[in-house]
C-alpha positions in Angstrom: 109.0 84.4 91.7 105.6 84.6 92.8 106.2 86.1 96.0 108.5 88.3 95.0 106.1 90.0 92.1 103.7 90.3 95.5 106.2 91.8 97.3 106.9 94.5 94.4 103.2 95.0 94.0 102.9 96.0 98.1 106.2 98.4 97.2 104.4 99.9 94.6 101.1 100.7 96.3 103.3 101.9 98.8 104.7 104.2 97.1 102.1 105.5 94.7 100.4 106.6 98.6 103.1 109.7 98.6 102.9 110.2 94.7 98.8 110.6 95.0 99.3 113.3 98.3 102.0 115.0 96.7 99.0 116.5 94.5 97.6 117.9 97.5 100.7 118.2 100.1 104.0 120.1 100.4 106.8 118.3 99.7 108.0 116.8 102.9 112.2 117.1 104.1 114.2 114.2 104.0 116.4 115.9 106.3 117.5 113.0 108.9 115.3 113.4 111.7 114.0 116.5 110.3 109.9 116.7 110.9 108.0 117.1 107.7 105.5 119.7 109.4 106.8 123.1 109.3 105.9 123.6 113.2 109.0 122.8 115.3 108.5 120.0 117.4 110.3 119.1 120.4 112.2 115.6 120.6 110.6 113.4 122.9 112.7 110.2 122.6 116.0 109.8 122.1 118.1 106.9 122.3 122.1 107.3 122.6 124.2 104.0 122.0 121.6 101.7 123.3 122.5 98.0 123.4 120.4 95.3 124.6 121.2 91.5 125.6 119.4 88.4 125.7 122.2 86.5 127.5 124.8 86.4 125.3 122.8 87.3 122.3 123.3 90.6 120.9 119.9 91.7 119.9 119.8 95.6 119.5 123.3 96.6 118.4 124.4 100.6 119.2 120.7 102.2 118.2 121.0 105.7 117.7 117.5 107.6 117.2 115.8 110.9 118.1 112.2 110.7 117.8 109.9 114.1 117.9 106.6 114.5 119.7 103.2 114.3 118.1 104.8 112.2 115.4 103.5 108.5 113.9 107.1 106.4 114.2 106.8 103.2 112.4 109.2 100.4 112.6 109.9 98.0 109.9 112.0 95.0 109.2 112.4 91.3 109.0 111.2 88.9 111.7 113.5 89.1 114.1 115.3 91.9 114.0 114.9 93.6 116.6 111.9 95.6 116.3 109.9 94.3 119.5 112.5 94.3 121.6 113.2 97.5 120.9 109.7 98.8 121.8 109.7 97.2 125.0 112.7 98.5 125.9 111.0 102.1 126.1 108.6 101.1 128.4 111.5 98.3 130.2 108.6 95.4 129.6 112.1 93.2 128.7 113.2 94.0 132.5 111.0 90.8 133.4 113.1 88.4 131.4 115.6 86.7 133.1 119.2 87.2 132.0 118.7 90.2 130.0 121.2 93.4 130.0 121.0 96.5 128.4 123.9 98.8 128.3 123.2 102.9 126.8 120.9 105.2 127.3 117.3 106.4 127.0 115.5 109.4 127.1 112.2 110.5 127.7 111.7 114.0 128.0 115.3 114.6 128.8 115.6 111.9 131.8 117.3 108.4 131.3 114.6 106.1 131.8 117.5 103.4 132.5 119.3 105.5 136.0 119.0 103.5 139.1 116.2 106.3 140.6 113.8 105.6 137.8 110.4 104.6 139.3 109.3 102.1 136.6 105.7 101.5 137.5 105.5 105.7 136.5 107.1 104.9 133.3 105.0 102.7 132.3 101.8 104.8 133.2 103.5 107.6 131.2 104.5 105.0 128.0 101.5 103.1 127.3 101.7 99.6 125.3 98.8 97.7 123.1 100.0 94.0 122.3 100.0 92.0 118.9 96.8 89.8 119.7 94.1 92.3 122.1 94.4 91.1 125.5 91.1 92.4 127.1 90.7 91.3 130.9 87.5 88.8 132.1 86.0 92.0 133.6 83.3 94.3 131.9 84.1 96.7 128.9 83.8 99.3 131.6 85.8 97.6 134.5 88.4 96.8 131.5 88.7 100.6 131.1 88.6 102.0 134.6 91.2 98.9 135.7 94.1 100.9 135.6 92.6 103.7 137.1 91.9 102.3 140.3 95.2 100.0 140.5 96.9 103.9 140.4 94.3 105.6 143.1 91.5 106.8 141.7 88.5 106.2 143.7 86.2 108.5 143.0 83.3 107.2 140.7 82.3 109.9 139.1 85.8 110.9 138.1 86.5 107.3 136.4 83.2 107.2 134.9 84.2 110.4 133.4 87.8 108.9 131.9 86.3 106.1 130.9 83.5 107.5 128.6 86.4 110.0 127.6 89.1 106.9 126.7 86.7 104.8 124.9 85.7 108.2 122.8 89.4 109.0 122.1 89.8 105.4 121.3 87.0 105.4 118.6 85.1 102.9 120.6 82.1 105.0 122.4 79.5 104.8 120.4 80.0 101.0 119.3 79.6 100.2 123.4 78.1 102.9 124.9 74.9 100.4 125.7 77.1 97.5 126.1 79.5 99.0 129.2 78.2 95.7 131.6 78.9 93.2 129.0 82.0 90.7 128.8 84.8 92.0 126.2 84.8 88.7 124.6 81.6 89.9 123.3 82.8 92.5 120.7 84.3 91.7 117.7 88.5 91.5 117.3 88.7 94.9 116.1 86.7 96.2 119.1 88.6 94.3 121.7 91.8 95.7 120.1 90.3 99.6 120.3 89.4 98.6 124.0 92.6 97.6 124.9 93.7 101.3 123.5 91.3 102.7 125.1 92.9 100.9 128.5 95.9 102.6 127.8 94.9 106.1 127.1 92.7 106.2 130.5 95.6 106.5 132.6 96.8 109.2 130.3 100.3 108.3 128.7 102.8 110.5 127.2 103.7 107.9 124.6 101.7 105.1 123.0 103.5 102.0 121.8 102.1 100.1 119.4 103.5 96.4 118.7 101.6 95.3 115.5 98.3 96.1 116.4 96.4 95.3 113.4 98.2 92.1 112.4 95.3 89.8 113.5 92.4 92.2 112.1 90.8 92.3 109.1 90.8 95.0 106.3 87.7 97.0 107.8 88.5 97.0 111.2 92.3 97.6 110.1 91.4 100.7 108.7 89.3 101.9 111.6 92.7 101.2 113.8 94.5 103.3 111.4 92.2 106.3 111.0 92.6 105.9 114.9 96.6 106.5 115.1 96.0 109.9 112.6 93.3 111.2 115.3 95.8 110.3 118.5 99.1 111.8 117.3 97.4 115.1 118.1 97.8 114.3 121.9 100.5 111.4 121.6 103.9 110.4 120.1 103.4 107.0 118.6 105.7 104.5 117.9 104.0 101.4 115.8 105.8 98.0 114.5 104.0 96.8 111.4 105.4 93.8 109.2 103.1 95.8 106.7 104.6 98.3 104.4 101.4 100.1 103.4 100.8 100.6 106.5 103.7 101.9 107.3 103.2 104.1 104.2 99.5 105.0 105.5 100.1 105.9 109.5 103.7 106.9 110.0 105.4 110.5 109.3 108.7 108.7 109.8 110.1 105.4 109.8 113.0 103.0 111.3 114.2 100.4 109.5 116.0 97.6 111.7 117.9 94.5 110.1 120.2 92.1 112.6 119.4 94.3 115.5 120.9 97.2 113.6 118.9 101.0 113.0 119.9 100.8 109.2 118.0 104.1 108.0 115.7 106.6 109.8 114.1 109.1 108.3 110.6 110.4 106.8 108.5 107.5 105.7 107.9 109.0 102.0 111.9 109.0 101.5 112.4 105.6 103.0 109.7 104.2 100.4 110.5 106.5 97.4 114.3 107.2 97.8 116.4 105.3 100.7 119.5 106.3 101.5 120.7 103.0 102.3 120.7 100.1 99.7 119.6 97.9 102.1 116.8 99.7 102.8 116.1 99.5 99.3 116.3 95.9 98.8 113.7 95.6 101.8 111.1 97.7 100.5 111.1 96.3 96.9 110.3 93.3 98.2 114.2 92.0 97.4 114.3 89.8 100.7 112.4 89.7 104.4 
């Protein structure tokens, strides 16, 4: 009973998030798909009758989603369900696990990122990935930075100084290690190391940033400095973050994709999936009912 008056209480600050910016916003669509902003967007992502195998286990079952650019996507759902695996498979990071298949299609920017021509080192320059736990490398904050840089060409020094500074300013990060650039990573604080590893992945200038529950090992302070992070990005970025946390799924995402059993239940803006869902299941999820 106890965890299930919790879960209620994370529902309801959830909710009362849209309730206090509907003072001070226009009401957003709930239009399928449909962007709340009033500027048309192009789609960036979309995903036609995608299925993906681990052997014989059927882990994302016929996903269906259009995602637009410049928009904060977050995924939510039980463990398990599929939302991981569906975020690597943007970027093909499951094409290194033995004995997996996937079977449908992919697009980025109108190409199928799954045809037999697709270069996947490029895709994976253009569609950018930050891990769970921050994975900085035993190389300098600067050398951590300018790393994939040089592994794509890039010799000139003044040029990745230049993206470096530049990355760990987009990344929210500059001014915290501006004097520190020589030191180990393991130096700065979890937060830090987990806006560094952003910063990795913005220097070699992706199209798409995913984000695979980037804040689930932070605490509140540094948490919220991630967050106020993803607002400042989705100017130059379509984002796509899986979060086992509902506020902050309420907080960062314009829209929202809710998976159960490897199933796309319900996608649409993230103040009608936590206010009014379509689907009851949906509803039973965000009230705290199970997961």
């Amino acid at each position: 009973m106890q965890g299930t008056a919790m879960k209620n209480e994370k529902f309801l600050n959830a909710t009362s998030i849209f309730r206090s910016q509907a003072t001070t916003q226009t009401s957003s669509k709930s239009v399928r798909g449909e962007s709340a902003s009033p500027v048309k967007k192009n789609i960036k992502i979309k995903v036609e009758s995608f299925n993906f195998y681990y052997g014989n286990t059927w882990a994302l079952k016929n996903i269906q989603i259009a995602i637009k650019e410049n928009n904060v996507v977050g995924i939510i759902g039980p463990s398990g369900c599929g939302k991981s695996t569906f975020l690597r498979c943007i970027n093909r990071m499951n094409d290194i696990i033995k004995n997996t298949r996937a079977e449908g299609f992919i697009y980025i920017d109108g190409k199928n990122i799954y045809e037999k021509d697709q270069d996947v080192v490029t895709l994976r320059r253009d569609v950018g990935m930050v891990f769970q736990k921050s994975n900085p490398f035993p190389k300098s904050v600067f050398e951590n930075v300018a790393y994939g840089l040089r592994i794509n060409g890039v010799k000139d020094q003044r040029v990745i100084a230049q993206k470096v500074e530049k990355s760990l300013k987009d990344a929210a990060i500059w001014d915290e290690v501006k004097d520190r650039l020589s030191d180990s990573p393991f130096s700065l604080s979890g937060g830090q190391q987990q806006r560094l590893c952003i910063a990795r992945a913005l220097a070699i200038e992706p199209r798409i940033l995913l984000l695979d529950e980037p804040a689930s090992a932070l605490d509140p302070i540094a948490t919220s400095k991630v967050e106020e992070l993803i607002h400042q990005l989705k100017k130059e970025y379509t984002i796509i973050i899986v979060t086992h946390n509902m506020q902050q799924a309420a907080r960062v995402s314009d829209f929202s994709a809710f998976f159960m059993m490897g199933e796309l239940i319900e996608y649409d803006a993230t103040s009608k999936i936590f206010t009014n869902p379509s689907n009851k299941i949906t509803e039973d999820y965000v009230t705290g009912r199970f997961g």
